[in-house]
C-alpha positions as CSV (number, residue, x, y, z in Angstrom):
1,X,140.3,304.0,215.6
2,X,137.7,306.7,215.6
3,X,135.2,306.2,218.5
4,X,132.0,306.3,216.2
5,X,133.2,303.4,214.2
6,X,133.9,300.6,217.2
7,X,130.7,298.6,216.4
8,X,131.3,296.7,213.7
9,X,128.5,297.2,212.1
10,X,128.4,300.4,211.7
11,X,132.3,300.1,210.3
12,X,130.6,297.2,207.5
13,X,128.0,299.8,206.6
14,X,130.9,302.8,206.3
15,X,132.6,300.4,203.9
16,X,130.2,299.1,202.0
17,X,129.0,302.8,201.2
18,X,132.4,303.2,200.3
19,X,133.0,300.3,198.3
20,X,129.6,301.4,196.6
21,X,130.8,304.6,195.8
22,X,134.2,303.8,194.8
23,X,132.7,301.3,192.4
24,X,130.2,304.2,190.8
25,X,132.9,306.5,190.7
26,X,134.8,304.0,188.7
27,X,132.3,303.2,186.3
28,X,131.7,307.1,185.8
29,X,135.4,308.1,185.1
30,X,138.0,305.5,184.4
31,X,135.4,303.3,182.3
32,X,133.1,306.0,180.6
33,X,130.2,304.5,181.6
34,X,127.1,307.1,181.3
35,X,125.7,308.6,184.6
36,X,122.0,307.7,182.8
37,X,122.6,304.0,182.0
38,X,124.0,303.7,186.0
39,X,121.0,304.8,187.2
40,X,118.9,302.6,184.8
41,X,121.2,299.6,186.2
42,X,120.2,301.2,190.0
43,X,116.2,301.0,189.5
44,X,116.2,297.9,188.0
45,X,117.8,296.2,190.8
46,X,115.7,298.2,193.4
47,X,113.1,296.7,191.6
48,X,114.1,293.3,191.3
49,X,115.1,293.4,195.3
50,X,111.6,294.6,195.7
51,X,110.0,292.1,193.7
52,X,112.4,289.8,196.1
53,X,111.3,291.5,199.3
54,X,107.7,291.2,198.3
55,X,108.3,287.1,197.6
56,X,110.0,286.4,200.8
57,X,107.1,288.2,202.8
58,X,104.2,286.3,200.7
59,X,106.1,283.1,201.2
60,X,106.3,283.8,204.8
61,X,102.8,284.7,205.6
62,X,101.6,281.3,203.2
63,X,104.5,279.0,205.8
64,X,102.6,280.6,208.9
65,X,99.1,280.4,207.6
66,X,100.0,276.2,206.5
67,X,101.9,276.1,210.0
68,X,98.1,277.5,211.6
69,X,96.3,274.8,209.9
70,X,98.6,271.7,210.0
């Protein structure tokens, strides 16, 4: 195998890039699927895993603040 892709992280990463953009690549050409309404579909879930991100951290900082405290 090539040398750059013994961890196996960085061989999950490579894949999953692929799988990514195999899957939009897909969508685009075999199912007709407008290049517009992909990228809709792509901001929205940014979004959402921000809105996610920004929970997770808020939770966090409320657990360490009770954890102070108690």
């Amino acid at each position: 195998m090539i040398s750059i892709f013994k961890s196996g992280h960085k061989r999950t990463i490579f894949l999953a890039l692929l799988a990514t953009f195999t899957f939009v690549g897909a969508a685009i050409f075999m199912f007709d699927v407008d290049k517009k309404e992909l990228f809709e579909f792509f901001v929205v879930s940014v979004f959402g895993l921000g809105l996610i991100i920004l929970a997770a951290l808020l939770l966090t900082a409320l657990r360490l603040l009770l954890r102070r405290f108690f």
